[in-house]
C-alpha atoms as an extended CHARMM CRD file, in Angstrom:
* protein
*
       255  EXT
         1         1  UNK       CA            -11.8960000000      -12.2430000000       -1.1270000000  PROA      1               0.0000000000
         2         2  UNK       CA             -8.4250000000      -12.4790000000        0.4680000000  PROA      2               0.0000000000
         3         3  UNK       CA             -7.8380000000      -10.9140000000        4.1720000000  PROA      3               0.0000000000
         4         4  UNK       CA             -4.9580000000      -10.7260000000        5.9760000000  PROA      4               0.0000000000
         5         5  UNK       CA             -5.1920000000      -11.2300000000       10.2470000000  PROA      5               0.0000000000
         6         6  UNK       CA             -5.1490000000       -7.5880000000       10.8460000000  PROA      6               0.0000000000
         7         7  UNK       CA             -7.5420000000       -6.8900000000        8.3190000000  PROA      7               0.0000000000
         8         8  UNK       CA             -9.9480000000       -9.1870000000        9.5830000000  PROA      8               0.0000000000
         9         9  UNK       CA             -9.8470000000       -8.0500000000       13.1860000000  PROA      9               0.0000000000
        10        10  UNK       CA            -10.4140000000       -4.4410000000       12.0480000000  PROA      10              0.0000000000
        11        11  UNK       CA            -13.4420000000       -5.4860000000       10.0680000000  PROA      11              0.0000000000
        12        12  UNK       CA            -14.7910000000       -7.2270000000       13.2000000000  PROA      12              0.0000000000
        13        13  UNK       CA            -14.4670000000       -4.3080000000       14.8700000000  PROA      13              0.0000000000
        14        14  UNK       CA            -15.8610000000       -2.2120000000       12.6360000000  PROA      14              0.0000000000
        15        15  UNK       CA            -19.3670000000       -4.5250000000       12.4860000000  PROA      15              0.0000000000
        16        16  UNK       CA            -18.9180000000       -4.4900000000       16.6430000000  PROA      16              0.0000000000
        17        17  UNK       CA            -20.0130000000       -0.6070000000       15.5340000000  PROA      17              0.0000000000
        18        18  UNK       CA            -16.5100000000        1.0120000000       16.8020000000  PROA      18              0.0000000000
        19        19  UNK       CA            -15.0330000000        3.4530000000       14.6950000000  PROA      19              0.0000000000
        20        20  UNK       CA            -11.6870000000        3.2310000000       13.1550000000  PROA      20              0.0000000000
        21        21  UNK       CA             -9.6790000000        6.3230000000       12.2450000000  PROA      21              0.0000000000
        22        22  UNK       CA             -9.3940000000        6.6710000000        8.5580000000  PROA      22              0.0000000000
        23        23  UNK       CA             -5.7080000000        6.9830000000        8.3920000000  PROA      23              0.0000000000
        24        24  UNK       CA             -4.8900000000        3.8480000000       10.3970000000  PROA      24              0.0000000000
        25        25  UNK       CA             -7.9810000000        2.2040000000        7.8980000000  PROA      25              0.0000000000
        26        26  UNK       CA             -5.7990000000        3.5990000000        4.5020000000  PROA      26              0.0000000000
        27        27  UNK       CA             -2.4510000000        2.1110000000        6.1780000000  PROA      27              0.0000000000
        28        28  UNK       CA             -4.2510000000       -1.2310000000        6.9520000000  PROA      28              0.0000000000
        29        29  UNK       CA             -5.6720000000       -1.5140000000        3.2150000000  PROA      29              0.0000000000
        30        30  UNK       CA             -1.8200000000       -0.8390000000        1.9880000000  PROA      30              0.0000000000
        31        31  UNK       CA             -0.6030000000       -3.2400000000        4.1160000000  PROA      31              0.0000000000
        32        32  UNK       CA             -3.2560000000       -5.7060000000        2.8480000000  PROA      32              0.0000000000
        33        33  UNK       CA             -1.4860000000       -5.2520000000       -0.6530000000  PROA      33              0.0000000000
        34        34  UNK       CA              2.1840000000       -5.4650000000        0.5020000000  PROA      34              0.0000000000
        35        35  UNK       CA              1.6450000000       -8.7250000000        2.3310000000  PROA      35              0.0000000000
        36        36  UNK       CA             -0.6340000000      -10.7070000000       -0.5240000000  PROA      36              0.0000000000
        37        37  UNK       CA              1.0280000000       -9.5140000000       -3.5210000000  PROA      37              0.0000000000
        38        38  UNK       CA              4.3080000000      -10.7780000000       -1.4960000000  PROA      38              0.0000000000
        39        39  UNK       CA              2.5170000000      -13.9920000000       -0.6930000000  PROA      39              0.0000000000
        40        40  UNK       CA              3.9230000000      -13.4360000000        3.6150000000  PROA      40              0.0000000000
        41        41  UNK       CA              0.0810000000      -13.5920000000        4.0780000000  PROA      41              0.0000000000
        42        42  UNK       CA             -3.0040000000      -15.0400000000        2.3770000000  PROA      42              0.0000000000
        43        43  UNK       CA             -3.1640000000      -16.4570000000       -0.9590000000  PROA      43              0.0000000000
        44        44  UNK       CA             -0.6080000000      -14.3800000000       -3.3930000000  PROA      44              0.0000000000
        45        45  UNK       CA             -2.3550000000      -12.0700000000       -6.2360000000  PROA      45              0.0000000000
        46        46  UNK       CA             -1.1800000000       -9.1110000000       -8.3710000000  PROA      46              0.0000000000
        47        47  UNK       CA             -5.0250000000       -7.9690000000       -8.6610000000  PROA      47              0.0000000000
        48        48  UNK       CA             -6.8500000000       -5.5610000000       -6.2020000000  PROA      48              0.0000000000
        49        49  UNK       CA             -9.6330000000       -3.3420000000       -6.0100000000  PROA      49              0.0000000000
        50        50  UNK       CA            -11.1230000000       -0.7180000000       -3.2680000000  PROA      50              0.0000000000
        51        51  UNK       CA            -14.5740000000       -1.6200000000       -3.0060000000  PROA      51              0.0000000000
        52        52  UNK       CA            -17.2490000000        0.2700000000       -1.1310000000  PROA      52              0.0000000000
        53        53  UNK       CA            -20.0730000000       -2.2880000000       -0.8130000000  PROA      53              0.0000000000
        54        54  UNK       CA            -22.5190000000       -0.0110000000        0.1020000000  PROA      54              0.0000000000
        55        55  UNK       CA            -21.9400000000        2.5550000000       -2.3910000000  PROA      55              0.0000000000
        56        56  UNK       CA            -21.4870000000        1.2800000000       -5.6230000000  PROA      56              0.0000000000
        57        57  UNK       CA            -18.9320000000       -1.6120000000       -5.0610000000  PROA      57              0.0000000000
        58        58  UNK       CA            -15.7040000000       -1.4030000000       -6.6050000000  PROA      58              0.0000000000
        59        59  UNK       CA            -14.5540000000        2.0480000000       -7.4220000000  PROA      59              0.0000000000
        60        60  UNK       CA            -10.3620000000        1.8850000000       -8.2130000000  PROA      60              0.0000000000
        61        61  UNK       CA             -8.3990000000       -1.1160000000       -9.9190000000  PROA      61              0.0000000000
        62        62  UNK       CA             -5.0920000000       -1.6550000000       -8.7280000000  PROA      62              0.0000000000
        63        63  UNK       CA             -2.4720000000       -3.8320000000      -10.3710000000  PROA      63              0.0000000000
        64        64  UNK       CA              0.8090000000       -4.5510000000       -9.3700000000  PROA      64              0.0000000000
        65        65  UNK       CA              3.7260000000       -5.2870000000      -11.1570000000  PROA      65              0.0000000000
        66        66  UNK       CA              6.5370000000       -5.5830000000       -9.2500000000  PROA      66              0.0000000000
        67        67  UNK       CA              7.3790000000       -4.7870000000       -5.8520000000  PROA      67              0.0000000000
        68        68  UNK       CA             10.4280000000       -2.2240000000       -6.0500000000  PROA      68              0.0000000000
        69        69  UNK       CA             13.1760000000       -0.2320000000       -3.6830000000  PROA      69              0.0000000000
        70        70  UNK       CA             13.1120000000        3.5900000000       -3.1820000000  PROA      70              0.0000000000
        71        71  UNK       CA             16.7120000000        3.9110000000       -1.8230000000  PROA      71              0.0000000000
        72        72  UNK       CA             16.0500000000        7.6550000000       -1.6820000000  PROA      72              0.0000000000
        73        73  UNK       CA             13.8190000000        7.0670000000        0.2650000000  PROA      73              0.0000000000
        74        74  UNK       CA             14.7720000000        4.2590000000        2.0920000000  PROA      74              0.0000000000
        75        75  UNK       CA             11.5010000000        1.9700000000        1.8690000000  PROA      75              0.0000000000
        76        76  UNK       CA              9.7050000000       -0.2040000000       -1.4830000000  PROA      76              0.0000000000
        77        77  UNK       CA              7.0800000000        0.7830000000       -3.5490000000  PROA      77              0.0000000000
        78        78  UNK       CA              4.3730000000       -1.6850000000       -5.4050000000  PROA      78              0.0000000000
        79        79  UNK       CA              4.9450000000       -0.4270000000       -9.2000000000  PROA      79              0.0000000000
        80        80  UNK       CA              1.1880000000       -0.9200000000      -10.0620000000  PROA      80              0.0000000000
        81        81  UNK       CA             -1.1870000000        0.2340000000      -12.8550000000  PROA      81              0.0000000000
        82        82  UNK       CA             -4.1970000000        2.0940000000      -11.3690000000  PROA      82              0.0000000000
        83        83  UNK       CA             -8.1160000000        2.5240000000      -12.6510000000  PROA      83              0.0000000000
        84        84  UNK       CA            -10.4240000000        4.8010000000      -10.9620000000  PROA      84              0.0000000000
        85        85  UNK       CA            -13.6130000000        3.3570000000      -12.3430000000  PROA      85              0.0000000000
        86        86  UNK       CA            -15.6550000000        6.9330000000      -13.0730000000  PROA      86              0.0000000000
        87        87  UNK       CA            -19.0180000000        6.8020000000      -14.6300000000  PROA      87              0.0000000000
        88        88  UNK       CA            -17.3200000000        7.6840000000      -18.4220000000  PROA      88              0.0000000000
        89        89  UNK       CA            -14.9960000000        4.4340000000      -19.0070000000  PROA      89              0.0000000000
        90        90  UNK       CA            -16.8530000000        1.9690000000      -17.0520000000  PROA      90              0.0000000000
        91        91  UNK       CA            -19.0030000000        1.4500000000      -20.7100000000  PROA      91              0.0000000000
        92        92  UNK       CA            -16.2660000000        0.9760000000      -22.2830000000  PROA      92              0.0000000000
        93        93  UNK       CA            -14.4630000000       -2.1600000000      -20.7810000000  PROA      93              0.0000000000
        94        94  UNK       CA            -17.1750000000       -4.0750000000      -19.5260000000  PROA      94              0.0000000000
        95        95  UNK       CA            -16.1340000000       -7.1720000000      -21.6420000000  PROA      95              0.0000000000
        96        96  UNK       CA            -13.0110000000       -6.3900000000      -19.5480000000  PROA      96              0.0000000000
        97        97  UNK       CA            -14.6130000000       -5.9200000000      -16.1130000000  PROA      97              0.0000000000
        98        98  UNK       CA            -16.6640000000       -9.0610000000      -16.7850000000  PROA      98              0.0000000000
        99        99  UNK       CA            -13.5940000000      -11.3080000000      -17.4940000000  PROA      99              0.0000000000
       100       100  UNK       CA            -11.7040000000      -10.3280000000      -14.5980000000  PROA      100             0.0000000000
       101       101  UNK       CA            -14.3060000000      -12.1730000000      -12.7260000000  PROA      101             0.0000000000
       102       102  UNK       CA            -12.8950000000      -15.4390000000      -13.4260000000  PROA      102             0.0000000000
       103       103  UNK       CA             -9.2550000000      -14.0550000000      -11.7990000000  PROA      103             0.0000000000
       104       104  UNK       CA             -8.2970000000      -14.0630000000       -8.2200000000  PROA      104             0.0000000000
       105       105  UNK       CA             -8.7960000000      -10.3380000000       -6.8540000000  PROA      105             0.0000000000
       106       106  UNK       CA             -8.4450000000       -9.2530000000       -3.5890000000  PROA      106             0.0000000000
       107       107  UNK       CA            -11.1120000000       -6.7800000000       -2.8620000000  PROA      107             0.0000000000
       108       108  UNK       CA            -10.2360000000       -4.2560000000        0.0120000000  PROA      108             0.0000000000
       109       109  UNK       CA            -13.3920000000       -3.2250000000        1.8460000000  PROA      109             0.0000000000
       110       110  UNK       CA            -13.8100000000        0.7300000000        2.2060000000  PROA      110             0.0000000000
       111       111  UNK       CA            -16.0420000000        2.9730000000        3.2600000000  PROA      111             0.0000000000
       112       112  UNK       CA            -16.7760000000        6.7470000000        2.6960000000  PROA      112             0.0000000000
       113       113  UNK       CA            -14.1020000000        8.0570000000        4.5610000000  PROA      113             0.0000000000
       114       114  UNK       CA            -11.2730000000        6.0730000000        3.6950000000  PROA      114             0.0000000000
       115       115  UNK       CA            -12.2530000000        6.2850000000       -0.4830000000  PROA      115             0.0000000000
       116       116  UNK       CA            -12.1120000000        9.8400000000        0.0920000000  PROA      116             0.0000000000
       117       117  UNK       CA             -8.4630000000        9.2840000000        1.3320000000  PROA      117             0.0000000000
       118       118  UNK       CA             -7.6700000000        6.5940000000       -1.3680000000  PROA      118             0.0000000000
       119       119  UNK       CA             -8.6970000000        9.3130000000       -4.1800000000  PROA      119             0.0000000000
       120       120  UNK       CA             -6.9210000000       11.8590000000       -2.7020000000  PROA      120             0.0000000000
       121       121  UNK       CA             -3.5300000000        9.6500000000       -2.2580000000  PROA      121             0.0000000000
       122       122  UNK       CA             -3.7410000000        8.3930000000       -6.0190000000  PROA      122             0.0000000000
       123       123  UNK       CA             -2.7570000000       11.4930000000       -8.1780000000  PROA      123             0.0000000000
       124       124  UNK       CA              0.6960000000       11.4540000000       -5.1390000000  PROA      124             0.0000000000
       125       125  UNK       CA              1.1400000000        7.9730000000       -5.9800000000  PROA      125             0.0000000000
       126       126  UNK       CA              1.4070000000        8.8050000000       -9.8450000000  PROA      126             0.0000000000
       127       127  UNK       CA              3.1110000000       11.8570000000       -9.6750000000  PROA      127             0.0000000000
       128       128  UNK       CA              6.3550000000        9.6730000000       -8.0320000000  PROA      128             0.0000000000
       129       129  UNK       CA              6.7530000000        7.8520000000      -10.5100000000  PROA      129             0.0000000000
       130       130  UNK       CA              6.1640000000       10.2370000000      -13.5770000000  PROA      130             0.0000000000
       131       131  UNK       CA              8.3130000000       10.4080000000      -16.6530000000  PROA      131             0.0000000000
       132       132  UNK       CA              5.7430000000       11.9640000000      -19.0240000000  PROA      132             0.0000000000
       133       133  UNK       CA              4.5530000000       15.6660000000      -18.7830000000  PROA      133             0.0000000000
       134       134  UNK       CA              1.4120000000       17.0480000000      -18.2810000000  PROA      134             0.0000000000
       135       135  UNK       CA             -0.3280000000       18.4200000000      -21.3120000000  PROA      135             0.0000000000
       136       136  UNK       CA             -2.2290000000       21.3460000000      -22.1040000000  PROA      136             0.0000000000
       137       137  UNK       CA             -5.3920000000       20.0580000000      -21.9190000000  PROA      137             0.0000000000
       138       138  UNK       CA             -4.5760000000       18.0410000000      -18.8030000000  PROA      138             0.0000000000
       139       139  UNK       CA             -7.8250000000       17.5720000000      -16.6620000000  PROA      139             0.0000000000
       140       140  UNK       CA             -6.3790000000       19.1330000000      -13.3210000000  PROA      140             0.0000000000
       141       141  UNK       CA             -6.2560000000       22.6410000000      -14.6900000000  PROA      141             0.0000000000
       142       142  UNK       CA             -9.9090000000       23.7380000000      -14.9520000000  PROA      142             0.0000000000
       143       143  UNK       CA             -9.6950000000       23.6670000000      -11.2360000000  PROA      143             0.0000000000
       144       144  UNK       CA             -6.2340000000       24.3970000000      -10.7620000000  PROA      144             0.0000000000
       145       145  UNK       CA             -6.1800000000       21.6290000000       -8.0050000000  PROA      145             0.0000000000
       146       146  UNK       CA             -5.7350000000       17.7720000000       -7.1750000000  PROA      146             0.0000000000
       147       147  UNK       CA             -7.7510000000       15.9780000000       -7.4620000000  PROA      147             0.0000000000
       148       148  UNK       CA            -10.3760000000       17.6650000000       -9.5880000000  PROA      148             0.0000000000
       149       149  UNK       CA            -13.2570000000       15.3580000000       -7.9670000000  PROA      149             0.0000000000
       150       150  UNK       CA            -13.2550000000       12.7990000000       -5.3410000000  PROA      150             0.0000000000
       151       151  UNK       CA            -17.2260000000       13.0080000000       -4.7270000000  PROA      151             0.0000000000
       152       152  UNK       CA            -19.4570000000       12.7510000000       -8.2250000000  PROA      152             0.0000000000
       153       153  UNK       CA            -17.2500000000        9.6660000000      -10.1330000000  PROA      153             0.0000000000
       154       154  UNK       CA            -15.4830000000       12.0460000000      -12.5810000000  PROA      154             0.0000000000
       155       155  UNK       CA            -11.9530000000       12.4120000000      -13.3490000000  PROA      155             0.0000000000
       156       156  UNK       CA             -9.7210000000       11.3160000000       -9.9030000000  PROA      156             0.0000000000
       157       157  UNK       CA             -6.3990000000       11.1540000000      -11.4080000000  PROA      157             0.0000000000
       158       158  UNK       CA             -5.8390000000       12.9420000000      -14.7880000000  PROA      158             0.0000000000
       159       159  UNK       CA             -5.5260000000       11.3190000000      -18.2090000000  PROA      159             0.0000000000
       160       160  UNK       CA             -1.9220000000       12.1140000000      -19.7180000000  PROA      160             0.0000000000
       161       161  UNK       CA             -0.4930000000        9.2720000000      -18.0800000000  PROA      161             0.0000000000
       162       162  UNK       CA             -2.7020000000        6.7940000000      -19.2940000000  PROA      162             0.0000000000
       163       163  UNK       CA             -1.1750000000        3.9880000000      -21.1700000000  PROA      163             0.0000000000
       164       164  UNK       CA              2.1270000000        4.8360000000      -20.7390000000  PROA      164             0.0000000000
       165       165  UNK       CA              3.8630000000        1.3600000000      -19.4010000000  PROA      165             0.0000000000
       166       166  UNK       CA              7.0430000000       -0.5300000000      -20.3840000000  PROA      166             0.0000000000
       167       167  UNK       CA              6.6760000000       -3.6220000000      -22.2570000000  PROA      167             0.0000000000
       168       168  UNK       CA              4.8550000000       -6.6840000000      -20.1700000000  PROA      168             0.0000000000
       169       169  UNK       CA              4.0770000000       -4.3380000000      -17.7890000000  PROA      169             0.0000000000
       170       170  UNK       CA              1.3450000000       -6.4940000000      -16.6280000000  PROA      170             0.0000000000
       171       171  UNK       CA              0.7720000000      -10.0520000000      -17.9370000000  PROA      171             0.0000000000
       172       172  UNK       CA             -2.1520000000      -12.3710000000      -17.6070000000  PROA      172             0.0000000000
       173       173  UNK       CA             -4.7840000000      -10.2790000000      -17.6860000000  PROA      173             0.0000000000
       174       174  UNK       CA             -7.5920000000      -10.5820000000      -20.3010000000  PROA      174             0.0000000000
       175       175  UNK       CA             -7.5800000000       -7.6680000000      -23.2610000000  PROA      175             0.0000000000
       176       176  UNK       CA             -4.4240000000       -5.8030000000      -21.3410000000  PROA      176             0.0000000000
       177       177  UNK       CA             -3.2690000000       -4.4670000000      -24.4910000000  PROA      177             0.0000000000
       178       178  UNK       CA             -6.7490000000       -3.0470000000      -25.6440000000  PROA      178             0.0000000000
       179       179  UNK       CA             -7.7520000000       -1.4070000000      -21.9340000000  PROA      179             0.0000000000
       180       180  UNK       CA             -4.1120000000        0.0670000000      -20.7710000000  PROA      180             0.0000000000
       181       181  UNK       CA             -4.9640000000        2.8770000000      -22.3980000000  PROA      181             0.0000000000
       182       182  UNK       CA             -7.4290000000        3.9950000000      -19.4100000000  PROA      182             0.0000000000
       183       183  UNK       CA             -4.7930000000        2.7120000000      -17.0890000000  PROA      183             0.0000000000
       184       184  UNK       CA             -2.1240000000        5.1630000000      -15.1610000000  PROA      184             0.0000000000
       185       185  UNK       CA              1.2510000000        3.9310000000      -13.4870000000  PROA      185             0.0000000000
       186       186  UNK       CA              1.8510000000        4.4330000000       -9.5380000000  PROA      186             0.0000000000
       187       187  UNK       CA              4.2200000000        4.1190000000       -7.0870000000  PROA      187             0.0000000000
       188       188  UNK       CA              2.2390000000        2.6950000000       -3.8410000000  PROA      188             0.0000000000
       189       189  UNK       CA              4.2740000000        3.0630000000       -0.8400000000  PROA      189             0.0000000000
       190       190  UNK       CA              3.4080000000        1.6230000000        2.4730000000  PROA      190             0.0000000000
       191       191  UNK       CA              2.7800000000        4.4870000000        5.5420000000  PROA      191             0.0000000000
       192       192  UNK       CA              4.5140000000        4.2200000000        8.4820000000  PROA      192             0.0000000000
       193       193  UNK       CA              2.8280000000        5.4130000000       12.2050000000  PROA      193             0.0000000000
       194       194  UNK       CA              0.1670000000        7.5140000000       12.5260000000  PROA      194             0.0000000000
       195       195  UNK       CA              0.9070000000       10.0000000000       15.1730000000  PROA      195             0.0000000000
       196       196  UNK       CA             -2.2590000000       10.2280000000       17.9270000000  PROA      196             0.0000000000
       197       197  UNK       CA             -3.1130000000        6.7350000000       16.8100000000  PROA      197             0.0000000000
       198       198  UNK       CA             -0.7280000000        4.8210000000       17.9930000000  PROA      198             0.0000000000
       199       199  UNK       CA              2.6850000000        4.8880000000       19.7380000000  PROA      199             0.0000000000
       200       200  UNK       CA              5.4800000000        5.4380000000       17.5500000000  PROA      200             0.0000000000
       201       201  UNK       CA              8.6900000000        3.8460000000       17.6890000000  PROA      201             0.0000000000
       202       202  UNK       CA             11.8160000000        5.1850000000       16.4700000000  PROA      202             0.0000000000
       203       203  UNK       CA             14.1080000000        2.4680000000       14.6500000000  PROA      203             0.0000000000
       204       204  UNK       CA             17.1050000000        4.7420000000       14.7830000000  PROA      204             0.0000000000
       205       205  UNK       CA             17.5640000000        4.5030000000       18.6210000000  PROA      205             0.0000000000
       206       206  UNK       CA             20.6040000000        2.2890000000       19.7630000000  PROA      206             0.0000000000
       207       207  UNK       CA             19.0550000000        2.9780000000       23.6470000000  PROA      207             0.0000000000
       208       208  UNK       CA             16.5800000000       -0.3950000000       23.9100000000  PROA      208             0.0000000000
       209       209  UNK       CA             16.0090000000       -3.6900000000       22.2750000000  PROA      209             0.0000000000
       210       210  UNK       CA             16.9730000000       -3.8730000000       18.8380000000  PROA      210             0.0000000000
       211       211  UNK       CA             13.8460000000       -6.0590000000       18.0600000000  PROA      211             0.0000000000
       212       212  UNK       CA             10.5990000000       -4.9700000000       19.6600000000  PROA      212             0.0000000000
       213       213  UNK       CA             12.3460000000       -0.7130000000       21.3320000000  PROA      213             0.0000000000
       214       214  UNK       CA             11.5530000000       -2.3380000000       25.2180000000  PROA      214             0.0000000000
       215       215  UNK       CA             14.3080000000       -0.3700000000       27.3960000000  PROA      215             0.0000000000
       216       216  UNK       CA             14.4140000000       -3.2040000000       30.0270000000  PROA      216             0.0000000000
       217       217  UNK       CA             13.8890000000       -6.8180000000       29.8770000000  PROA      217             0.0000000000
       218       218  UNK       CA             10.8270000000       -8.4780000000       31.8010000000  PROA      218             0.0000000000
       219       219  UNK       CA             12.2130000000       -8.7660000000       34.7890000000  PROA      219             0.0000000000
       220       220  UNK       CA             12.8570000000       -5.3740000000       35.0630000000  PROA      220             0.0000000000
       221       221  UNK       CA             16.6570000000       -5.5830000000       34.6000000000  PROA      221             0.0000000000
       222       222  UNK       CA             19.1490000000       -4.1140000000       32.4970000000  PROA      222             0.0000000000
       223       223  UNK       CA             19.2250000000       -5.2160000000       28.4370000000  PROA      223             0.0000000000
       224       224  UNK       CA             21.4280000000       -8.0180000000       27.5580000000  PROA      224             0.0000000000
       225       225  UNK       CA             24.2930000000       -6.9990000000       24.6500000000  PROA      225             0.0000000000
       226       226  UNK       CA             25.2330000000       -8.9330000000       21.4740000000  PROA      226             0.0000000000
       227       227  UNK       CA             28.1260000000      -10.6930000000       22.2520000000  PROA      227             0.0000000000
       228       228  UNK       CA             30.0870000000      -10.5800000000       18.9360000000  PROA      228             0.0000000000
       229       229  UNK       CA             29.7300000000       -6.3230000000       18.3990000000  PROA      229             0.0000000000
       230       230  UNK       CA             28.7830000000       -5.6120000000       22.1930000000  PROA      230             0.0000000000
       231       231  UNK       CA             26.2830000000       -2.5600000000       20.2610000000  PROA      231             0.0000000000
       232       232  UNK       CA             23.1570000000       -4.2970000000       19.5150000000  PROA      232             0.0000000000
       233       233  UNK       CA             21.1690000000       -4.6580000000       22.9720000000  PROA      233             0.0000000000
       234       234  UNK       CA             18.0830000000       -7.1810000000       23.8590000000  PROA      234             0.0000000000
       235       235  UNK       CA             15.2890000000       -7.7060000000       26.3970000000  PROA      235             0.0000000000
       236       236  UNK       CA             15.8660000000      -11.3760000000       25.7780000000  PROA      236             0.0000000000
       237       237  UNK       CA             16.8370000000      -14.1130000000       23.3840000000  PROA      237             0.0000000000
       238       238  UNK       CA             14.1060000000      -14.6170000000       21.6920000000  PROA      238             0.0000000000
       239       239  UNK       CA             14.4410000000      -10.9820000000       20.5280000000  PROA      239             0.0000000000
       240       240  UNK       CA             18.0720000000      -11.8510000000       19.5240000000  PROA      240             0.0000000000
       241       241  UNK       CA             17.6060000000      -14.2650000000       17.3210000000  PROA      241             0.0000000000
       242       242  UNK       CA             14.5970000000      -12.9490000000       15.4950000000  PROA      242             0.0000000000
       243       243  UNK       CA             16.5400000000       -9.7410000000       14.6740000000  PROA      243             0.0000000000
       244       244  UNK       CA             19.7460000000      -11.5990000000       13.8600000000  PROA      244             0.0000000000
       245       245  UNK       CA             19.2060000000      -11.6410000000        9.7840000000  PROA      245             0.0000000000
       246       246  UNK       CA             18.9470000000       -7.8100000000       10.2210000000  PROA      246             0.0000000000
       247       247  UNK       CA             21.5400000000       -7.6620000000       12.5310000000  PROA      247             0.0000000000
       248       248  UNK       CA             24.5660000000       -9.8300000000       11.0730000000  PROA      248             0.0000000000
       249       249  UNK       CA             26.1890000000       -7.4520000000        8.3190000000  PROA      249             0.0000000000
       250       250  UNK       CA             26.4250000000       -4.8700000000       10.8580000000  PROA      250             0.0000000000
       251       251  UNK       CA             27.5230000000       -7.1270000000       13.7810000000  PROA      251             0.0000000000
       252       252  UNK       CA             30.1400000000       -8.3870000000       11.6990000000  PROA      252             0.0000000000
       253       253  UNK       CA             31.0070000000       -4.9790000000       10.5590000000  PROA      253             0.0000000000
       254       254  UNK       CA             31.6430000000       -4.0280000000       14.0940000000  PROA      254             0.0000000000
       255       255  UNK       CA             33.4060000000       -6.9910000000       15.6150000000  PROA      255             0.0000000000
């Protein structure tokens, strides 16, 4: 099992017997995903599952393809193929389940609370990315909600997406082209602060430092300015030159 630094201290915590709010838990796990499958952190994999290891082990299979941009939206997405592993298709890929043994997975720990969360984010995650319609016998209607279950292992995201992928969506996985069909493309987009959980900083403000949002620098005293654009403003140097990649277009622009 892969973890990033964060991950692990949260997990620490967790056996210490504190309680972590869910929603900062779901943002860690997605975080987890953005910085292995990008290799910044850990050992680099495509493959990930949520796995509650007290209640049945791994319950959703996530796959990533590629990591994408949402310009609309001004953030990336992991473009991913997703299994919820309910109690009717489990039987029939175990040959399947019991190859991807041999392959490097990152399991994310859950628990309870934070599987609830997953389930509930899933069907979002598919919907922004759909180019199919939903049929008439499409699983969500019975109960005129999403998603129809996210307690008793049925149906978590519904089935008229399944299988539709480009070609080599995925490669390197074992009997891919027989067990797609069960599969469902997703968008997976990273969250950004949880309000009440921790302080939020807004990127848009030109008042502090352009790297880290400090209004003052250590000592107390006024920020320093870049020195090419005279816009960009710093508590110190260290914070100049780590935001200087960011920084140069529009420095450049300006001066």
């Amino acid at each position: 099992m892969f973890n990033t630094r964060e991950r692990a201290q949260r997990d620490e915590s967790v056996a210490a017997g504190s309680k972590i709010d869910v929603r900062m838990a779901f943002r860690e796990s997605l975080f987890t995903m953005f910085m292995i499958f990008t290799a910044l952190q850990g050992q680099q994999t495509r493959l990930f599952s949520l796995n509650h290891t007290t209640a049945g082990g791994v319950h959703v299979l996530v796959f990533i393809s590629n990591l994408r941009m949402d310009l609309g939206n001004h953030t990336v997405v992991l473009d991913a193929a997703i299994l919820p592993l309910t109690h009717e298709v489990v039987p029939r890929i175990s040959s399947f389940l019991a190859a991807l043994v041999m392959l490097n997975i990152c399991h994310i720990k859950v628990d309870s609370e934070e599987l609830n969360l997953w389930k509930q984010a899933l069907p979002a995650m598919v919907e922004r990315c759909r180019t199919w319609e939903h049929q008439a016998d499409c699983e969500y209607l019975p109960e005129s909600s999403i998603p129809l279950s996210v307690e008793n292992g049925h149906t978590v995201v519904c089935s008229c997406g399944n299988g539709r992928f480009p070609p080599d969506f995925i490669l390197g996985i074992p009997e891919w082209s027989t067990v797609s069909k069960y599969f469902v493309r997703a968008a997976v987009s990273p969250c950004f602060q949880t309000p009440f959980s921790e302080k939020l900083f807004d990127f848009g403000t030109l008042h502090g430092c352009w790297a880290c949002g400090k209004e003052k620098t250590d000592n107390g005293v006024a920020l320093l300015s870049c020195g090419k654009c005279h816009k960009a403003k710093y508590c110190s140097a260290d914070c100049q030159r780590s935001n200087w990649k960011p920084h140069k277009s529009h420095c450049r622009a300006q001066s």
